[in-house]
C-alpha positions, 0 to 999 in steps of 0.5 A: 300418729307419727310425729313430723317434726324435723330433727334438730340438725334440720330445725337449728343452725350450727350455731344454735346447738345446744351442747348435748346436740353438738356432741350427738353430731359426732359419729365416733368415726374417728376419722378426724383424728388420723393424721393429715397432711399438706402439700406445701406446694399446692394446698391439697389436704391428704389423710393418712391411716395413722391416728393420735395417740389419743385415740382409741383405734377400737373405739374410734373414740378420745381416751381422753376428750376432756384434756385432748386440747392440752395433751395434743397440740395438733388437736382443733376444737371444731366449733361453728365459729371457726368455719375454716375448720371444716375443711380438715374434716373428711367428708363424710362427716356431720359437722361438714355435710351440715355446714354445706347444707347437706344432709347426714348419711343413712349410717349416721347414729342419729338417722339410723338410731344404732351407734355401731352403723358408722362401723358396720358401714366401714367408715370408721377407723376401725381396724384399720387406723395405727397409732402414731405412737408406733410410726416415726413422722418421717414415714407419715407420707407412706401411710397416705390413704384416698376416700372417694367423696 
């Protein structure tokens, strides 16, 4: 006997997450992390391959997720509340496919039930990410990188 019920991202709105479940969205791609720029002129959000001190460019993981907030001032707290948030993250991730009513990817830990899928797809930060601890900000624009949607 197979079980039918949805999953809790396809039952629940984003709002009506429990905490454990907001978290779980996460994919450990650590993509939120790299550096984006804006171009002042006509808006246009570009991704560079340099990622926050904080993050650890192995794991694609916070090494210090608790404190980020305080430590980075750059660093946003995504949350269902602050919608416009969504738009700075990439496309790929769970939180934004779910906000435009789209379904998580099949390399996603919770559809695939491995947590190391996100890597073994190449959408994780994961060798190729450099820390901005050794890139001046000046040379950021260098590091401009293009994902396809």
């Amino acid at each position: 006997m197979t079980d039918n019920t949805p999953p809790f991202w396809q039952q629940k709105s984003l709002f009506d997450l429990s905490h454990d479940e907001w978290e779980s969205l996460c994919d450990g791609c650590g993509r939120c992390c790299l550096v984006k720029l804006e171009d002042e002129e006509t808006g246009e959000l570009h991704y560079t391959s340099v990622a926050c001190r904080l993050l650890n460019i192995d794991s694609c993981r916070c090494k210090n997720y608790g404190k980020r907030l305080q430590l980075v001032a750059e660093c946003a707290q995504i949350s269902p509340h602050k919608p416009d948030q969504f738009e700075w993250l990439p496309p790929t991730c769970a939180y934004r496919r779910l906000a435009e009513g789209k379904e998580l990817l099949p390399w996603h830990p919770l559809i695939s039930g491995n947590a190391d899928s996100v890597h073994q797809a190449g959408i994780s930060t994961r060798g190729w990410a450099v820390s901005e601890e050794f890139i001046e900000e000046d040379f950021y624009q260098e590091f401009i990188i293009d994902w396809p949607e």
